[in-house]
Every structure is written in structure tokens, then in C-alpha cells.
N, CA, C and O of each residue as an XYZ file, in Angstrom:
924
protein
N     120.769    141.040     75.589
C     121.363    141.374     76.856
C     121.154    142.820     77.224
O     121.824    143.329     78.122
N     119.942    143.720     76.332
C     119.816    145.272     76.853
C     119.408    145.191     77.657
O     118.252    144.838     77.425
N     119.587    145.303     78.838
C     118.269    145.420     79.869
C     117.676    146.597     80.213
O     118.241    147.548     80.753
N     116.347    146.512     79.841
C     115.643    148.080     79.245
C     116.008    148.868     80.413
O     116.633    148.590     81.436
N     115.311    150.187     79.879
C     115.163    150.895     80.603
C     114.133    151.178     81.759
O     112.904    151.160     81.711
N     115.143    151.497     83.014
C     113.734    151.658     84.419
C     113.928    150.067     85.245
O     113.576    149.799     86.394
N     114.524    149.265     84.358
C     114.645    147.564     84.982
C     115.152    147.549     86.360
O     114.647    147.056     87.369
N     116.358    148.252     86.183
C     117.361    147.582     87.603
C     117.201    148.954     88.457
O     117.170    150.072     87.942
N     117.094    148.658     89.992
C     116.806    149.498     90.995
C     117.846    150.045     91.358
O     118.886    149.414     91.551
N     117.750    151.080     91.482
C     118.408    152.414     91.675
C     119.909    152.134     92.358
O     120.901    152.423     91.688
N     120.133    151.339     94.242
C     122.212    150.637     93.929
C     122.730    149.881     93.306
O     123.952    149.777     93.202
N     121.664    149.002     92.606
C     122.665    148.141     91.232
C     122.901    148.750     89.778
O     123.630    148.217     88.942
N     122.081    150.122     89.551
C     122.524    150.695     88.274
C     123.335    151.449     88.785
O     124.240    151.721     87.995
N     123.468    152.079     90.082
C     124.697    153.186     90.430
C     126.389    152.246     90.607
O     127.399    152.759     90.126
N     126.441    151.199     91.168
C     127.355    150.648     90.945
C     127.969    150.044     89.371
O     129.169    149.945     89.117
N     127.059    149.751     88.600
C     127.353    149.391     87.425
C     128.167    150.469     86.725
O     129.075    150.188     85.943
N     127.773    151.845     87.067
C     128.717    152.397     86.566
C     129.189    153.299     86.802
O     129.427    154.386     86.276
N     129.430    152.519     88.194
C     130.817    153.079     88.878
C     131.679    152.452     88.586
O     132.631    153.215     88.430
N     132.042    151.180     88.346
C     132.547    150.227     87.800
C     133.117    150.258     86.162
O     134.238    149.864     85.841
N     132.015    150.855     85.133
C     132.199    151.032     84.099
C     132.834    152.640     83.351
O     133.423    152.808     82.283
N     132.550    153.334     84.085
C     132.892    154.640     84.346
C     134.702    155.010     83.810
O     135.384    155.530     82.927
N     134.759    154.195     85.274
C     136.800    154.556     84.600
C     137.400    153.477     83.842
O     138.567    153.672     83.500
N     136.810    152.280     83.473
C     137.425    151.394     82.273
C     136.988    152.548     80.923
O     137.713    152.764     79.952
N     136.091    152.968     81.089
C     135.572    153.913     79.467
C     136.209    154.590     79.845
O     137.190    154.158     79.240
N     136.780    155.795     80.666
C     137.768    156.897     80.969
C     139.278    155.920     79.785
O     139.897    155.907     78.721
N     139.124    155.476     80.720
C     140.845    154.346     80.167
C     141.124    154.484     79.078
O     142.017    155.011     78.414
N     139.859    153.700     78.882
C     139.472    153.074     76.898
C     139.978    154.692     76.121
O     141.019    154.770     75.469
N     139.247    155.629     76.289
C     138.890    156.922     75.683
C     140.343    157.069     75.375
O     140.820    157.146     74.243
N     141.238    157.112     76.931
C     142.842    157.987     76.766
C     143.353    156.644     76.006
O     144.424    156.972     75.496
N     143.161    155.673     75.784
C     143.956    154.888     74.988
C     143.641    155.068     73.313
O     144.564    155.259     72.521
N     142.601    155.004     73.003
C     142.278    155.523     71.639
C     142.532    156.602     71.618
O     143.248    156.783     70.633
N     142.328    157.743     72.283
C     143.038    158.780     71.879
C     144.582    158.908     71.302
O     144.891    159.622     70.348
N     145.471    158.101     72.043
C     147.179    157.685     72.153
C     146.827    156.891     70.620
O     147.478    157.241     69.636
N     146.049    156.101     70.525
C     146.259    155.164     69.021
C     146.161    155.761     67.905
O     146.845    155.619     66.891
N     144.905    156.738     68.198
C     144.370    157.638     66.845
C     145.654    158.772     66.551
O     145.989    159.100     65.413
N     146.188    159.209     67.596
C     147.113    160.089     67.216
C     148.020    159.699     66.479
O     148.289    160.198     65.387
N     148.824    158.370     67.220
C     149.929    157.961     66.482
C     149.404    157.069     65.456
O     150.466    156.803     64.893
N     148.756    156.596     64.990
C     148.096    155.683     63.827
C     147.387    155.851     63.270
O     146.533    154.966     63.237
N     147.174    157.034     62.437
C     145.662    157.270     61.549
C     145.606    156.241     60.894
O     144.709    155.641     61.487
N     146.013    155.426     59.866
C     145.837    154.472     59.177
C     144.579    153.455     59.599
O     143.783    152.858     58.875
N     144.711    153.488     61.038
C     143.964    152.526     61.691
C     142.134    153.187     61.788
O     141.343    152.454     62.381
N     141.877    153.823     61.509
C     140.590    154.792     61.298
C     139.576    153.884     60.544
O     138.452    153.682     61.004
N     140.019    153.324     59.333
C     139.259    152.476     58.912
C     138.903    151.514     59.696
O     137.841    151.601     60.312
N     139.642    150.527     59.808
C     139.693    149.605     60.232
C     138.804    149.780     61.992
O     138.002    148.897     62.297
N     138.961    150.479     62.584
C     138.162    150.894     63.911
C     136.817    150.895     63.267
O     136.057    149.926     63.298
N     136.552    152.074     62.660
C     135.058    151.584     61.742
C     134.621    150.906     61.738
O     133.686    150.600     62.479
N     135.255    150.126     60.588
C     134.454    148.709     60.862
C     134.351    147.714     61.734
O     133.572    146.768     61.619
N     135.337    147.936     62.871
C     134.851    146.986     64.626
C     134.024    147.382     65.301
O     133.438    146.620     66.070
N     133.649    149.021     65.196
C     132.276    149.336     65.981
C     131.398    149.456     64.775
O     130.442    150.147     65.124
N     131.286    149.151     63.668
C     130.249    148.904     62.449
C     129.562    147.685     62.929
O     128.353    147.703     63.160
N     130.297    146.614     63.091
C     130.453    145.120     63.698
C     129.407    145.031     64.802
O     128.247    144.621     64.842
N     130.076    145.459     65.500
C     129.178    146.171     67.006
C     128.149    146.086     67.084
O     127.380    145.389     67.746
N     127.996    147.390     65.843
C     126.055    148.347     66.246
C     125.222    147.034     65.635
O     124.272    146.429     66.132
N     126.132    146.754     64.012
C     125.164    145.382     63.501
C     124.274    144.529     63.871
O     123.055    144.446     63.721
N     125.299    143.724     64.528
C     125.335    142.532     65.111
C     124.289    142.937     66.326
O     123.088    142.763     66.122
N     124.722    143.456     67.541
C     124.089    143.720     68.652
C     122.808    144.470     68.425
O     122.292    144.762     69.503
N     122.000    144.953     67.195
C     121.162    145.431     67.180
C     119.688    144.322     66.185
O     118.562    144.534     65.736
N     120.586    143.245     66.277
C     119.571    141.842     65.870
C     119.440    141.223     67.020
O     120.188    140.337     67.434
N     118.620    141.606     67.492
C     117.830    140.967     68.998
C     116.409    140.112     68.526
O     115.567    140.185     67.631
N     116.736    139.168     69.847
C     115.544    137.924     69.861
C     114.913    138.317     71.234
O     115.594    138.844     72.113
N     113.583    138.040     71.383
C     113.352    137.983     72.945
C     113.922    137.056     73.633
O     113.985    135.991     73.018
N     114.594    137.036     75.217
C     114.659    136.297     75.761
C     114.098    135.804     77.096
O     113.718    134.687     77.446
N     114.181    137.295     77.909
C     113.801    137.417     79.529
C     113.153    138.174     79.578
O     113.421    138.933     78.646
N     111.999    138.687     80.375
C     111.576    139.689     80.954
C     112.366    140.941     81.181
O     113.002    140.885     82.233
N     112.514    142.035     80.521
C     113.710    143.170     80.843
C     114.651    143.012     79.723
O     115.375    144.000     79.601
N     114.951    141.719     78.538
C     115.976    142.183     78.514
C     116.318    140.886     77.109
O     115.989    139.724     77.348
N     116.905    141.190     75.862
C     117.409    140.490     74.864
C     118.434    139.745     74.788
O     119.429    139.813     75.509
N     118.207    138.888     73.778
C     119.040    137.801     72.994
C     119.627    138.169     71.486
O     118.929    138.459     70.515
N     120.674    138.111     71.511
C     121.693    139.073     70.568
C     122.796    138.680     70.312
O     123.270    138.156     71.320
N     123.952    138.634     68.893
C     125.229    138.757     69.293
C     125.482    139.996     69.348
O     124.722    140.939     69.126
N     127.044    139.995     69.781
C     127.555    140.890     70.334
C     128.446    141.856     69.906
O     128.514    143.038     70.243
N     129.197    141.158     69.041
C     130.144    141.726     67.973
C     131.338    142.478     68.338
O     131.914    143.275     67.597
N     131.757    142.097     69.824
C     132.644    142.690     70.569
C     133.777    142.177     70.461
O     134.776    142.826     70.768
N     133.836    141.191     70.105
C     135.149    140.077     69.989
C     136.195    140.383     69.270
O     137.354    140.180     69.633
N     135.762    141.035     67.905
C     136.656    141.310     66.766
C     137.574    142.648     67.218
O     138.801    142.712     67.294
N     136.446    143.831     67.528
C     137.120    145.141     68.470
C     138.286    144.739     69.759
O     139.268    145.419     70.057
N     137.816    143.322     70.461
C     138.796    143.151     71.597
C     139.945    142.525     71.192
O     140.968    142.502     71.875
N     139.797    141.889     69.846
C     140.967    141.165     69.619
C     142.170    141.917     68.870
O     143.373    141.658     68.912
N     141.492    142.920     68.175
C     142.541    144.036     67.126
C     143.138    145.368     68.444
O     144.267    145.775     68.715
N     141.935    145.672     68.933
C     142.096    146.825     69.172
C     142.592    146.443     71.576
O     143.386    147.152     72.195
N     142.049    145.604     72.019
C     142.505    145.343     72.966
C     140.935    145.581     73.574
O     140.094    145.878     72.726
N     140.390    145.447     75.282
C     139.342    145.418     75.786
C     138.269    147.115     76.133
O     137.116    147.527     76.001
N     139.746    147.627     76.675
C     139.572    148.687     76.956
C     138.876    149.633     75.558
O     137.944    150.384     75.846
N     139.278    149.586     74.274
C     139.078    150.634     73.188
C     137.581    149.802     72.780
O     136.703    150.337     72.103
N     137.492    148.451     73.313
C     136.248    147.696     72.738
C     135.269    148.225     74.022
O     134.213    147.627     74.228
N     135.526    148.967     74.575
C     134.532    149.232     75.824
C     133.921    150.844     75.393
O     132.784    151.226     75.667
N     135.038    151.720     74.609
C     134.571    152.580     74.311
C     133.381    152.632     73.111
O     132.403    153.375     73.018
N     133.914    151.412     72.123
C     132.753    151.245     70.918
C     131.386    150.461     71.379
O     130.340    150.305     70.748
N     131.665    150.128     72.379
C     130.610    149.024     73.093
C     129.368    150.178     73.084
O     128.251    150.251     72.572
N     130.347    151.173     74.086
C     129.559    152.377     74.726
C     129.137    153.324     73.792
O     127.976    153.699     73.958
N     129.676    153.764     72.961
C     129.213    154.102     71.691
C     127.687    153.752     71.433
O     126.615    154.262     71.757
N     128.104    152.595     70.667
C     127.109    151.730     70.355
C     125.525    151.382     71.132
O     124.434    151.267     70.574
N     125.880    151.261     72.706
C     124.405    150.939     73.259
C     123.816    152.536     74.065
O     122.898    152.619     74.880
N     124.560    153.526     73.598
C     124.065    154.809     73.669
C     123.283    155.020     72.830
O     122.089    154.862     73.086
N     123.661    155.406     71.675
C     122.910    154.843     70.100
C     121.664    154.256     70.145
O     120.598    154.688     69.706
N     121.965    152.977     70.859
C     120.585    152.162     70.467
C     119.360    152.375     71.744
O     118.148    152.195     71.865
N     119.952    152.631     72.172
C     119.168    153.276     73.909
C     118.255    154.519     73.586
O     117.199    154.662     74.201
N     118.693    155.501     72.538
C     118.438    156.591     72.436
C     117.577    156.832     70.952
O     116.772    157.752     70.809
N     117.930    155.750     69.803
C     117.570    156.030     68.981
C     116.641    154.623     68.250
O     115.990    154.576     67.206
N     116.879    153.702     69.165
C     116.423    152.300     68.845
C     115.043    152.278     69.988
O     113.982    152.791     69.634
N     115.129    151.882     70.839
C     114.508    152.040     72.409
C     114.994    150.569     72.229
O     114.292    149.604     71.928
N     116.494    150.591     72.502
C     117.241    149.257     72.244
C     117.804    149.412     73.775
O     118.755    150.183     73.644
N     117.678    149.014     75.368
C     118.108    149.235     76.173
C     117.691    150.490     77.208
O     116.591    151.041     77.205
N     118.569    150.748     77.901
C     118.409    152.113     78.477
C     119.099    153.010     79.100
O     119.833    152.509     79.952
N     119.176    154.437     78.996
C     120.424    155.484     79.637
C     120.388    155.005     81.627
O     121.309    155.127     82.434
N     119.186    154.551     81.826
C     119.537    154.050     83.401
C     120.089    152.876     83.391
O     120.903    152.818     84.312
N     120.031    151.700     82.665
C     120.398    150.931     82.506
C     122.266    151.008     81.584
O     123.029    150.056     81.749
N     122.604    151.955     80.905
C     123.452    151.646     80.490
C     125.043    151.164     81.133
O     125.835    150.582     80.392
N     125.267    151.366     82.063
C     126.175    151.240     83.166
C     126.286    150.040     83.271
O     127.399    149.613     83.581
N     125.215    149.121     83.058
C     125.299    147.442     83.407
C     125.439    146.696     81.927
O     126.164    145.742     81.645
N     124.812    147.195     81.343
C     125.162    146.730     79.961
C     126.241    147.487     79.721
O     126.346    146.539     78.942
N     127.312    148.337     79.555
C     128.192    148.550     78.933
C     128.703    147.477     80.321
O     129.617    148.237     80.640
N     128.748    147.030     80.727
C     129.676    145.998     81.483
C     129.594    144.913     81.286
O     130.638    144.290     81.478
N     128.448    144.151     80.842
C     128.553    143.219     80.480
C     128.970    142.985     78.738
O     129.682    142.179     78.139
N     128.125    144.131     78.338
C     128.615    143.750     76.407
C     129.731    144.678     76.496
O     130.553    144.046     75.832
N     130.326    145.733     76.855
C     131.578    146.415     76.295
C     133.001    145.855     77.373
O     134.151    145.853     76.935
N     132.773    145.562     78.312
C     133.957    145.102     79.191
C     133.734    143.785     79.532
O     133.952    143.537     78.346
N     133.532    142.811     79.962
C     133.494    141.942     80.301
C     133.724    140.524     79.501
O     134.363    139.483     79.652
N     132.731    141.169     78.475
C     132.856    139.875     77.206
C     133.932    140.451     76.742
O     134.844    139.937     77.389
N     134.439    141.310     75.913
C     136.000    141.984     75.881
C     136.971    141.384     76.150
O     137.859    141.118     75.341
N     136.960    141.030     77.497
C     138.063    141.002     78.537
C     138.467    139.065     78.361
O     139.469    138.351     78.320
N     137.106    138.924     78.311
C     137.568    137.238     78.417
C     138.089    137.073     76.323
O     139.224    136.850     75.901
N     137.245    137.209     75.760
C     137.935    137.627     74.105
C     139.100    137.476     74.025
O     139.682    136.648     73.325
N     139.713    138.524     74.971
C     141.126    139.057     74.889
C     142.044    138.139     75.185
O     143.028    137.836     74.511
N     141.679    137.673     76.274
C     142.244    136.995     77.135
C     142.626    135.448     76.305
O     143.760    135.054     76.033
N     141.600    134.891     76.076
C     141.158    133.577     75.185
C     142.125    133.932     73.959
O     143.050    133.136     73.796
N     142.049    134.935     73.138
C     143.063    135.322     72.162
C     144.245    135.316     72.430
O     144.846    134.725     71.532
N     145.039    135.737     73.358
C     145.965    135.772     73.073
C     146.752    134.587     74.087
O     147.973    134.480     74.194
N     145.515    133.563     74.939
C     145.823    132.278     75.717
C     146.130    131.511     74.077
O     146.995    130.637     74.011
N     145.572    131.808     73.173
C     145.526    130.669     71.776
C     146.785    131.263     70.792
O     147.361    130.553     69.968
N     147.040    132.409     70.983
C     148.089    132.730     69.740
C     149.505    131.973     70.940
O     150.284    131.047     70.713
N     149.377    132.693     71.967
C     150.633    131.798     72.478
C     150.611    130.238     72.253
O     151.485    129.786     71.514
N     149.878    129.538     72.707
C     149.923    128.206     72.279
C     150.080    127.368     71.005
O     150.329    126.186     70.770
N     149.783    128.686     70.136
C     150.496    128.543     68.622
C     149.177    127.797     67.705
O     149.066    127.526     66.509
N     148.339    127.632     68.790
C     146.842    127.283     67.616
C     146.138    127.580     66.477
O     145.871    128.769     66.306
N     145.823    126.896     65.770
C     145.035    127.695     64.268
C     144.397    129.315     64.901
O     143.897    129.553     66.000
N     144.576    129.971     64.077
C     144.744    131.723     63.974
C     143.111    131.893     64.060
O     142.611    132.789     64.740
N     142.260    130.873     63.246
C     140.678    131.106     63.144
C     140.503    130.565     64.314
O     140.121    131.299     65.226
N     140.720    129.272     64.544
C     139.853    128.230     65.112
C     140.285    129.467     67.150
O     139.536    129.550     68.124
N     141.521    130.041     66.981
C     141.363    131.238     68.421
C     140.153    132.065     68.315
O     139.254    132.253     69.134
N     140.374    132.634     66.818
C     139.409    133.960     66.884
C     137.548    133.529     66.787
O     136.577    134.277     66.907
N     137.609    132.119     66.541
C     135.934    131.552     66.687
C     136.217    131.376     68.505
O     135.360    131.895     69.220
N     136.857    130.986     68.878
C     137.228    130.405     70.227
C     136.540    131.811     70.797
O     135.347    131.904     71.085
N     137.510    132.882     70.905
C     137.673    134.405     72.034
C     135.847    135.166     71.154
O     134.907    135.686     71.755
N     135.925    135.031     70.343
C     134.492    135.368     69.726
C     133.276    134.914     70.451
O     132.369    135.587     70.940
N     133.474    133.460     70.410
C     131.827    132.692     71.138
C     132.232    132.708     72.828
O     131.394    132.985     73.686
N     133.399    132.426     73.081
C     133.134    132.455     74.478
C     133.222    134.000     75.217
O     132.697    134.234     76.306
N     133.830    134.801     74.579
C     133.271    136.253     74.875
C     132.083    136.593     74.463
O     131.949    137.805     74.633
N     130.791    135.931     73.824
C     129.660    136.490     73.438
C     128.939    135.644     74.976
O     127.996    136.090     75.629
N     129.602    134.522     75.225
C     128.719    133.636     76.641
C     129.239    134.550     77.675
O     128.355    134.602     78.531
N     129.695    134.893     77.837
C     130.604    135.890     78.986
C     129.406    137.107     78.947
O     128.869    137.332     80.031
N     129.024    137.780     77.958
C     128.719    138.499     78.363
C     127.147    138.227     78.969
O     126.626    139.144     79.605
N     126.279    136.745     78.729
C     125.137    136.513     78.860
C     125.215    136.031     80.479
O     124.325    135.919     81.322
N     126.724    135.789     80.543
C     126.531    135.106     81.813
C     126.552    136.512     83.092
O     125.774    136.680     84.031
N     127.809    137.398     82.649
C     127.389    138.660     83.428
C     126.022    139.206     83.500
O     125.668    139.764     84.538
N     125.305    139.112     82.606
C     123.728    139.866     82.415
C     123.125    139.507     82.922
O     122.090    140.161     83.048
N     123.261    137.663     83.935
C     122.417    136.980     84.409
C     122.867    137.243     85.521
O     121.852    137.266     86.217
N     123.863    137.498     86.276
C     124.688    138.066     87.330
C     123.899    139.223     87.585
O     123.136    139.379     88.538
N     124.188    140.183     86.480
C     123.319    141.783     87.123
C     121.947    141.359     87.156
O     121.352    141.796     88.142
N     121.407    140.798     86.552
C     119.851    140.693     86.640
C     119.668    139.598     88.275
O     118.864    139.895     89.159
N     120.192    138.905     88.315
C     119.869    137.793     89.602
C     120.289    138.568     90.690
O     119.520    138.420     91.640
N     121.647    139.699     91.025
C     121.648    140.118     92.111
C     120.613    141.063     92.148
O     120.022    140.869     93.210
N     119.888    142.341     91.302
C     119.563    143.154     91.631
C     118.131    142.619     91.790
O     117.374    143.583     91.676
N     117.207    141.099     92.079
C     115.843    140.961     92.251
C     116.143    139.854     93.565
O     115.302    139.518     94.399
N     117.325    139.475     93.511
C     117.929    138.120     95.088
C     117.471    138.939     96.190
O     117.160    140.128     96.124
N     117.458    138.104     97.325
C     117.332    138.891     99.042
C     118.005    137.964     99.811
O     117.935    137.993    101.040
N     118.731    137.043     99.133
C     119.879    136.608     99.796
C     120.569    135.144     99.220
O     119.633    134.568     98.665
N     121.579    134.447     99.132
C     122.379    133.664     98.224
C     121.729    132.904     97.503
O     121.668    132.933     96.274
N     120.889    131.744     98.666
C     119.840    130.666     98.147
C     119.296    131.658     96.975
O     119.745    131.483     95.843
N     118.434    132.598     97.184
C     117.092    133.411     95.748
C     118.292    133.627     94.570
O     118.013    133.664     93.372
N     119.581    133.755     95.063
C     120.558    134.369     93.992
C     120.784    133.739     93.291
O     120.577    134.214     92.174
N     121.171    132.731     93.290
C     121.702    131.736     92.773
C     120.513    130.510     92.413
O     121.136    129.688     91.740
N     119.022    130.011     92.572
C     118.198    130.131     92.306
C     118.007    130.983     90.807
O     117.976    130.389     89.730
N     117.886    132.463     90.939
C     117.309    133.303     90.041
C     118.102    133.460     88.593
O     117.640    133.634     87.465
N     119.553    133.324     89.079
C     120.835    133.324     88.121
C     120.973    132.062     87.752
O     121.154    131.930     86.542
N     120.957    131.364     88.197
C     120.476    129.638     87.472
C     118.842    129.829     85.743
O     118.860    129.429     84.579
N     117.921    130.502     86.450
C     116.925    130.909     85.667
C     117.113    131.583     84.529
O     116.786    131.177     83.414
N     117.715    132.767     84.817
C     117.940    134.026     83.977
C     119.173    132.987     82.658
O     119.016    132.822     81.448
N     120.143    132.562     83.447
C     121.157    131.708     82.569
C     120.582    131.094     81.698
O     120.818    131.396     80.528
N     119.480    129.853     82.061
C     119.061    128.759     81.437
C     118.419    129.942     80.254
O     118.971    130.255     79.199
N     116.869    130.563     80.878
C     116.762    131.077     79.460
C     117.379    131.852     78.651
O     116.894    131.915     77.521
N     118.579    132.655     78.929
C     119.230    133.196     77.920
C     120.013    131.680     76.818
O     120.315    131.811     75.632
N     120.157    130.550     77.521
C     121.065    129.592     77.102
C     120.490    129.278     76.008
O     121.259    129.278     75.046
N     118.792    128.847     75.657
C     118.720    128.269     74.679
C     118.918    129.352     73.741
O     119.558    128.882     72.801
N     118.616    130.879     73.499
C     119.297    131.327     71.967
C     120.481    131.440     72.087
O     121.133    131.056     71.116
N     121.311    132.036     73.371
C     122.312    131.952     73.113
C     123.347    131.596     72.764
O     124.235    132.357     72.377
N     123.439    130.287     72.837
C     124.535    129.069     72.587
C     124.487    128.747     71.113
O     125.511    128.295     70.601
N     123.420    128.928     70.387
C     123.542    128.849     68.788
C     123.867    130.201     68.087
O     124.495    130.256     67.030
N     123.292    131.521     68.897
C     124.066    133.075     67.847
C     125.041    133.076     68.649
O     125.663    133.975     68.082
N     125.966    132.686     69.879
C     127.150    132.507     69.847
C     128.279    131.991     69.008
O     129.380    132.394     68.633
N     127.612    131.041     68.888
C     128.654    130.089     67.708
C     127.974    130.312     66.188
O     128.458    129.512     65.387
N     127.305    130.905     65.794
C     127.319    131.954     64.702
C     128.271    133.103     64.787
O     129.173    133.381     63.997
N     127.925    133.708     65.854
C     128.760    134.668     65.948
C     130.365    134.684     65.852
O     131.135    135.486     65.324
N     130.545    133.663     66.462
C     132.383    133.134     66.709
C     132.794    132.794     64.748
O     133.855    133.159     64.242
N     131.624    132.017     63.928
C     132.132    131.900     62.711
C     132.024    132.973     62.080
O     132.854    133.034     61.173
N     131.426    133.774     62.148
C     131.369    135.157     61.135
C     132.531    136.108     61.765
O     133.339    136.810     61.156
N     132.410    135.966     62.835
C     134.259    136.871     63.284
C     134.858    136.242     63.026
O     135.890    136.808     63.386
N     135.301    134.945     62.430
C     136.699    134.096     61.870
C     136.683    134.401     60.204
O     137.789    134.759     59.798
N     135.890    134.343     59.421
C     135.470    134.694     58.130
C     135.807    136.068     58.115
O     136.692    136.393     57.323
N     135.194    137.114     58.954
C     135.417    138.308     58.481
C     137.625    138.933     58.893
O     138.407    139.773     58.448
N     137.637    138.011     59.777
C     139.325    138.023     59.801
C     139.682    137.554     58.906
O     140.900    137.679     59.034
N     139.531    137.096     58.073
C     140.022    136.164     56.858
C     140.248    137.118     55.931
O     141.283    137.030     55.270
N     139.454    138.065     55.729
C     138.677    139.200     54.326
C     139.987    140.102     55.589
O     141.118    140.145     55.105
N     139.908    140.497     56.475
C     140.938    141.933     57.069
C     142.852    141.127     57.155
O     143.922    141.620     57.513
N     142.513    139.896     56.690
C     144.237    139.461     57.092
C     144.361    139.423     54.949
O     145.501    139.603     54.521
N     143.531    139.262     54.159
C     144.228    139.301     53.385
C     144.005    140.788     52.411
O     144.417    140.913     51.258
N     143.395    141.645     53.051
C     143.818    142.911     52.794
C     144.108    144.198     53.753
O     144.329    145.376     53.469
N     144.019    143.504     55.020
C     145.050    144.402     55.641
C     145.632    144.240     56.965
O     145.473    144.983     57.933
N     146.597    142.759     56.854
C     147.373    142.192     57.971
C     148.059    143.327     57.765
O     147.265    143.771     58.595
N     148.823    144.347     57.455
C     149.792    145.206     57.972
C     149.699    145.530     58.778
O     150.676    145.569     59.526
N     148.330    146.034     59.224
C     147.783    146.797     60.370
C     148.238    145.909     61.224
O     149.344    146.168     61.697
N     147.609    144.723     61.645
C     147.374    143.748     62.346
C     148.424    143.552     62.886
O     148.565    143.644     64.106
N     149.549    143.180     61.901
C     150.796    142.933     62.454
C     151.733    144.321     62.992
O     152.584    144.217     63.875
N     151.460    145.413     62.404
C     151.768    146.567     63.057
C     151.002    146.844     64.596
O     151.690    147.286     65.517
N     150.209    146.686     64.706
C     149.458    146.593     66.270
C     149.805    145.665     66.966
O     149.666    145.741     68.187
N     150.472    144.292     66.227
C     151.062    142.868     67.480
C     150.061    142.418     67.939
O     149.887    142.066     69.106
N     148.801    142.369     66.471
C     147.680    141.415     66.555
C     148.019    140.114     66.354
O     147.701    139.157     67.061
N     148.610    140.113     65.462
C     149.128    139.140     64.877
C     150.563    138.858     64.378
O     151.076    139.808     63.787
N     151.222    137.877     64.484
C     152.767    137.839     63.842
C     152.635    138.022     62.383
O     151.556    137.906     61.802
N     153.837    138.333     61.753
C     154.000    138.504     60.338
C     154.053    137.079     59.890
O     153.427    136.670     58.912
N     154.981    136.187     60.795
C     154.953    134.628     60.473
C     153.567    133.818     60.001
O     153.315    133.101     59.032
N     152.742    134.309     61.225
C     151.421    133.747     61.363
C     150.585    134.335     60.127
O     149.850    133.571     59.502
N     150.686    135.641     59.781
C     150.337    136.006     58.665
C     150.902    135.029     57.104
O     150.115    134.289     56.515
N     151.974    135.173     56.770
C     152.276    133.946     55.957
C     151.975    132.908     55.759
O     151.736    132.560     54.602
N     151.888    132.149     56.670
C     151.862    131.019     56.565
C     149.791    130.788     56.381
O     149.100    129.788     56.185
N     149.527    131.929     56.529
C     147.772    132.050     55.870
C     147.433    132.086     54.995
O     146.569    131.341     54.531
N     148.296    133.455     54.147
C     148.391    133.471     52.992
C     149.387    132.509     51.951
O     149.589    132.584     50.739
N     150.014    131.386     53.222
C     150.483    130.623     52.137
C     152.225    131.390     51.288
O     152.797    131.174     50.219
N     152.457    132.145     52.274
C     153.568    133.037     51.915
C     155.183    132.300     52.463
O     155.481    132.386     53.655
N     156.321    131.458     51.270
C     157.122    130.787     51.900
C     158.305    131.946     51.647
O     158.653    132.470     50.589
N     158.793    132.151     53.010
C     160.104    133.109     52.909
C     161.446    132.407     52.887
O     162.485    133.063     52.812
């Protein structure tokens, strides 16, 4: 989902991040507020934008302009919330833009919207639609994992179809295209992706739900009853 650099014409990369601009402002003053009051949590951030660079830096070809990848955003949106997953997003495809020729600094505005906010946002959302409903704790976090990794392929097909359309019919046409071929890799390292973020919650709830449940990731109940803990 990088879409290189030089791809998108000059008002669809200026809006992208105009758009992305003050969610990363946000993100920034909110991690700032977390890191202060929570050092403990330092590790653990680590390894959600570790997650990140990983994952998102195993690319397949897919489109003209632009890769097939997971995303590794899911785990950051689900601990840490959308906004702080927008800052590691951004992190991250700066990095690879600059030191990979993984994407691009003109391009980054649209990709940090589709991989750092967007897929995020639905993650989040999906997470905590499943902890309320009281559903298996994995079978949410494979859930907000894969369908925040399609979220973000489906935005990418969005920025890519408006910025080459000249009017609804070509748009929707072109975003039909761009979709289909991202669909065939995507839909299988999605749901890779959704199981390796349920596994790797497994390894952080049984050595360090404190956090988790100190952040109101997770209940202490819901924690127990994982580890099998009868009070």
C-alpha cells in the first residue's frame, strides 16, 4: 500500500496531508501525556512500532505505484488507541521512504492515512465493538487486526482511483480495479496478519496484562479467565 514516490498529483497529495497532519499533531500530544505519566509502557510501545516497521516492510507487488503488505497497525491501535498508532505508522513509513525507497516523502500524507489512521481507526473500533459484546478476547483481536489491514487496502484504492478518475463512472470503474488487484494478496496476508496479532497478544497478556489492564485494554476479569485464574 506505499504508493511510491512522484505517483499522486500534486491536490491529492496536498490534501492527504492536510487531513493527516493534525491527527499526527493529536497522536504526538497524546503520547506525549502517556509517556510522561507511564514510563513502564516504553517497552511495550517498542514493540507495537517494532510490529509496524516488520511487518509493513514485507511487501509483494501489487499495482502499478504501489505494494502488497501487512500492516501491523492493529496491535498499536488496540493497546495504545488510533491516534498514538498514527504516530508509529508515521514513524515507520518515514523510515522506509527514506531509507528503504519503501514509498515516498510526496506521497507520505496518503499513506500515513491509509496505513497509520484509517486502518487504526476501524481496529479500534472493531475492538472494542467485540470486548463489549463480551466475545473471545483473540477471536476480537484476529477480527480488528484483518479487517483493519482491509481498511487500509481499501482506502489506498480510494486515494489511488480518485487521484487518476475525471468523473464518478472512471472512479468507481478504476477503484473497483485497484481493489480487485490489491484483493487477491491481500485477503490471505490479512488473515495471516489478524493470526499473528492474536498469538503475539497471547505472549503480551501472559507477561504483561498489567499494562493492558492498567491502560483499560483489557479487563482484569477478561485477563483471568485466560490465564485460567479462579478468584
Amino acid at each position: 500500500m506505499h504508493i511510491m514516490e512522484g505517483f499522486l498529483p500534486t491536490p491529492w497529495l496536498l490534501l492527504w496531508f492536510a487531513i493527516s497532519i493534525p491527527v499526527l499533531a493529536y497522536g504526538i500530544y497524546k503520547l506525549d501525556r502517556l509517556v510522561s505519566k507511564k514510563r513502564e509502557i516504553l517497552p511495550l510501545l517498542a514493540v507495537a512500532g517494532a510490529f509496524v516497521f516488520v511487518l509493513s516492510s514485507l511487501k509483494l507487488p501489487s499495482v502499478n505505484g504501489s505494494c502488497s503488505h501487512p500492516t501491523g497497525t492493529g496491535m498499536a491501535a488496540i493497546i495504545f488507541g488510533p491516534a498514538i498508532s498514527a504516530v508509529l505508522g508515521t514513524i515507520v513509513l518515514l523510515f522506509q521512504a527514506l531509507f528503504l525507497a519503501h514509498g515516498g516523502l510526496t506521497t507520505l500524507g496518503a499513506n500515513v492515512f491509509s496505513m497509520g489512521i484509517a486502518g487504526p481507526v476501524v481496529a479500534y473500533l472493531i475492538y472494542k465493538a467485540g470486548m463489549k459484546a463480551k466475545l473471545n478476547f483473540f477471536l476480537v483481536v484476529f477480527l480488528a487486526a484483518t479487517l483493519g489491514d482491509w481498511t487500509t487496502y481499501v482506502v489506498t484504492s480510494l486515494e489511488l482511483a480518485l487521484a487518476f478518475s475525471g468523473s464518478t463512472a472512471e472512479f468507481l470503474i478504476l477503484f473497483e480495479k485497484f481493489a480487485t488487484v490489491f484483493a487477491v494478496t491481500q485477503v490471505p496476508i490479512a488473515i495471516m496478519e489478524g493470526a499473528v496479532t492474536a498469538l503475539l497478544f497471547k505472549y503480551v497478556i501472559n507477561v504483561k496484562s498489567d499494562i493492558l489492564v492498567e491502560l483499560k485494554v483489557v479487563e482484569a476479569a477478561v485477563v483471568n479467565k485466560i490465564k485460567g485464574v479462579s478468584l
